[in-house]
N, C-alpha and C positions, 0 to 999 in steps of 0.2 A: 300171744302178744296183745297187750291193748289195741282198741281199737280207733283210742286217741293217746298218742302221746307229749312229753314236753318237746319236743323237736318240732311236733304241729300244732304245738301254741310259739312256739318260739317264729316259725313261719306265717302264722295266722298276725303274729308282731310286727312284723316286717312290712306285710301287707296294710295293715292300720295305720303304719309309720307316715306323720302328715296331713293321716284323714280325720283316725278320732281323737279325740282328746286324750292327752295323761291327764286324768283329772286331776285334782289335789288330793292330798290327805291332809282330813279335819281334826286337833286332836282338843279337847277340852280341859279344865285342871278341873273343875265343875263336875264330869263326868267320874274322870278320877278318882277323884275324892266317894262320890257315891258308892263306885262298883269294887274302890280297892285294889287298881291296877292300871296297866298303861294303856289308855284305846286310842287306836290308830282308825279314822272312819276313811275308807276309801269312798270318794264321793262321788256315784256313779248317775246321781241325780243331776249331776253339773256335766253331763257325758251331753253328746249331740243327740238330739229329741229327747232328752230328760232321763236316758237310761243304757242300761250297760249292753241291752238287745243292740245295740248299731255294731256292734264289734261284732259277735254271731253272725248278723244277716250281711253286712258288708262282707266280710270272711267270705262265706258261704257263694256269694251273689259275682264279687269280681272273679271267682273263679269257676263259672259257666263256660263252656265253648261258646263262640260266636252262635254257633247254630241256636244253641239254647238260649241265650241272650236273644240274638232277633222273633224268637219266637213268643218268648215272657216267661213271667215265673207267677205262680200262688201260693198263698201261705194262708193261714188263719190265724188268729187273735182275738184276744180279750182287749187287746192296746198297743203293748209296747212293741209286743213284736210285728205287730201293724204296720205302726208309725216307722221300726228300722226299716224295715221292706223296703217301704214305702221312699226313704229319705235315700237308702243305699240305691234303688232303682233309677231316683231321679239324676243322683251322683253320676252312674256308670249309663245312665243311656237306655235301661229294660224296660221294658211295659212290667206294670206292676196291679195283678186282681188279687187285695185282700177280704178273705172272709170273715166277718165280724158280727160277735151276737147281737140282739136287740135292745139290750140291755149294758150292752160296753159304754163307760164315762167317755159323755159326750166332747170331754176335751181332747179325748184319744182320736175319737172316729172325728171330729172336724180336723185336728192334725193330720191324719193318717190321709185323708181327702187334699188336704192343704198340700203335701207332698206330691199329689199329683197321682195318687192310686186310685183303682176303682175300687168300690164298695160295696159288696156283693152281703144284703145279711140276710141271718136266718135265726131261728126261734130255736136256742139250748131245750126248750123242755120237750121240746118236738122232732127238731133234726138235729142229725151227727153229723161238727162240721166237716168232719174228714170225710164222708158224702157226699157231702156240697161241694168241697175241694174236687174231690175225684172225679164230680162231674165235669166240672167246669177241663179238668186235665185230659179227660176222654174227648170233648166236643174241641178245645182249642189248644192240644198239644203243651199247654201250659206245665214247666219245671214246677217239685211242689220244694216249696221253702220252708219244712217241719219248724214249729219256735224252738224245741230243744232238741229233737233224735236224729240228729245228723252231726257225722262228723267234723265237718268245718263251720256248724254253730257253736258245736261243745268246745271246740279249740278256740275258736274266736273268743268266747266268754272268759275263759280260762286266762285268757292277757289281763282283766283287773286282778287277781290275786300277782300276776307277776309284777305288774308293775309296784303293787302296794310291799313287795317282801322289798323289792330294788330299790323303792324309794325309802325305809324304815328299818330294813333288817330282817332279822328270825324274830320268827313269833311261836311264841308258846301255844296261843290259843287263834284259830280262826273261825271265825261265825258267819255263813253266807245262807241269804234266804234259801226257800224249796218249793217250786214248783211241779215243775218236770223235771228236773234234773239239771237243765246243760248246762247252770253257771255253779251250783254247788259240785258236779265233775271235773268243770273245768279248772276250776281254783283248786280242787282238792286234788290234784296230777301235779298242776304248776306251784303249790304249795308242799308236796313230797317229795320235789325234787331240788327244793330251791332251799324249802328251812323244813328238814326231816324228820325233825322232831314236833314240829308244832300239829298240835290238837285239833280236827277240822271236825266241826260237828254245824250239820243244818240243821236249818229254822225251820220251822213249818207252826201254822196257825193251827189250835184246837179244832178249828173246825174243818180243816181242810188235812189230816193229818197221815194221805194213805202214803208219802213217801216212809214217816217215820214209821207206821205201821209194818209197811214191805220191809222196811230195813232190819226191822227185830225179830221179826218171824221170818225173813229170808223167804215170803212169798208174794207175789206180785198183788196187792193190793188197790181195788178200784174204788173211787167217791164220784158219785155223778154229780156232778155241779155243783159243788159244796158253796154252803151258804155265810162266806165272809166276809169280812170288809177287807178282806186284801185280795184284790181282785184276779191279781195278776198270776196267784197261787189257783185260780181256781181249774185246774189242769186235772182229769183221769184222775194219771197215775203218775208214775214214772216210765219210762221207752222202753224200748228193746234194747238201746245204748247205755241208755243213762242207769238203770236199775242195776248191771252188772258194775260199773263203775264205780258207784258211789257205794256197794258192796264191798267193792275192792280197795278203793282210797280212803273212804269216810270214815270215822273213828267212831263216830256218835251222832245220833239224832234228838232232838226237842223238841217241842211244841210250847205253843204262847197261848194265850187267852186275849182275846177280841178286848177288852180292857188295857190289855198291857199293851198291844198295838199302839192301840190310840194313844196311851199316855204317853209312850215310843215316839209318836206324830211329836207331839205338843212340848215335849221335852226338846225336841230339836228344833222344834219352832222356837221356842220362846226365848232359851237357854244357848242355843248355838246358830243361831237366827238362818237357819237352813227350812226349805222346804221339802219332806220326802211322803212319798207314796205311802199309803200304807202296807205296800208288800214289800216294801224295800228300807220299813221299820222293825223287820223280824229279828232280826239282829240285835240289833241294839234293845229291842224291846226283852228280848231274852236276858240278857244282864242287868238292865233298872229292875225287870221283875224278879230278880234271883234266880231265874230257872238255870239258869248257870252264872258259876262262883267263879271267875276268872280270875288268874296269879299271874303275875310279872305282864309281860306285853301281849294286848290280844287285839287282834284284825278283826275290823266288822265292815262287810261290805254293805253301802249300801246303795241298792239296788236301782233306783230310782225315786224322779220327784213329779210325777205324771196324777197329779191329784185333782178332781174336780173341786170349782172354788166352793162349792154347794157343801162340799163332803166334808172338807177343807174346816170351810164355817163349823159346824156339826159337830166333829173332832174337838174346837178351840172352845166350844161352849158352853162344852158338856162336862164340866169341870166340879 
């Protein structure tokens, strides 16, 4: 049996019921017209702290025992999973220590701070944060709050695909970024349960490409800190969770190129006056770029809008 299923996304729903947003779906005739087919953008950028990680970590976080709650929880982050931690701990009442690199956009780690988290960083080219984590768990009893390899973050995540089938129907095709795993699992359960037939294939950046790699050769595939502009991919691997899963649900994998990202950014900017991250442009960047040919109605999550205004700039300019 899985180790996540639709019944603990449908429960991970229940729990969000109130807290986090349905966001909207965004759809364009603009787009349309470009890719040849019907896009449904689930807008996970318009989610509480800019991204679809507050379902995950809220998920994950009310369902602590007391004891573990009085005690705190850790997590690490590149951002968003930070800032959920971060936002779910002030919500519920926990001490919240996030670990974060030296190099994470400074609009994440002043959010993540602003939430009321401690901020604990260290140097990617030197330490493993999951070290740093573990210490901090050995000296202060600290719960660790994985960004994807736990089961009540892969469930939580899993609620934007369901809301987006409930809100627009079956879809032929569905497109969700690839980090670690726990929101291309999550969608890709709650999307084989909901519209059976439709196509779930993840994004992943050229440069950051080890889940698509794991996925074709069916072996766990490592990138130490790949060097992107979508930050939020910049993860290992895939889990001990997620790697089986998306084996098992996933149809297909892609990759994009650092070009098509941006132009991903700048096309939602300009054209459907949204702001998103650039990890949470993989999506959509994969159909303006043709790296897939989508027919009849296809779902593109997107992921977040956690962009620094600097990077932001960069993006709009470079035209």
């Amino acid at each position: 049996m899985s180790v996540v299923t639709f019944a603990d996304i449908e429960s991970a729903s229940e729990r969000l019921a109130g807290v986090a947003h349905r966001t909207p779906v965004l759809t364009s005739r603009t787009l349309n017209g470009r890719i040849g087919a019907e896009a449904f953008l689930k807008a996970e950028n318009l989610q509480r702290m800019g991204a679809f990680k507050f379902r995950g970590a809220y998920n994950a976080l009310s369902r602590l025992t007391l004891e573990e709650r009085e005690r705190g929880v850790v997590a690490f982050s590149s951002g968003n999973h930070a800032q959920a931690v971060a936002l779910s701990g002030r919500i519920l009442d926990i001490k919240t220590v996030i670990v974060m690199p030296n190099d994470a956009p400074q609009i994440k780690l002043n959010a993540t701070r602003g939430y009321g988290a401690e901020v604990v960083i260290y140097d990617p080219t030197t330490q493993d944060r999951a070290e740093v984590a573990k210490s901090l768990i050995e000296t202060h009893g600290y719960t660790l709050i994985p960004p994807f390899d736990h089961p009540h973050v892969i469930a939580g995540q899993g609620t934007s695909a369901k809301e987006l089938i409930e809100d627009v129907g079956e879809l032929d095709t569905l497109l969700v970024c690839c980090g670690g795993g726990g929101l291309l699992s999550g969608c890709a359960i709650a999307s084989k349960t909901l519209s059976p037939n439709t196509k779930v294939i993840g994004v992943e950046p050229e440069m950051a490409d080890d889940a698509t790699r794991s996925f074709h050769t069916k072996q766990l595939v490592k990138i130490a800190y790949p060097n992107t502009i979508a930050d939020g991919t910049r993860t290992l691997s895939l889990g001990q969770l997620t790697f089986p899963l998306v084996l098992q649900y996933v149809d297909d994998m892609v990759t994009v190129s650092e070009e098509a990202i941006k132009e991903a950014v700048r096309f939602a900017f300009s054209t459907m006056k949204i702001v998103i991250e650039p990890s949470g442009a993989l999506g959509l960047a994969a159909v303006l770029s043709g790296v897939v040919k989508p027919n009849g109605r296809v779902g593109i999550i997107i992921s977040g809008g956690n962009v620094d205004a600097a990077v932001m700039a960069d993006i709009l300019t470079a035209q």
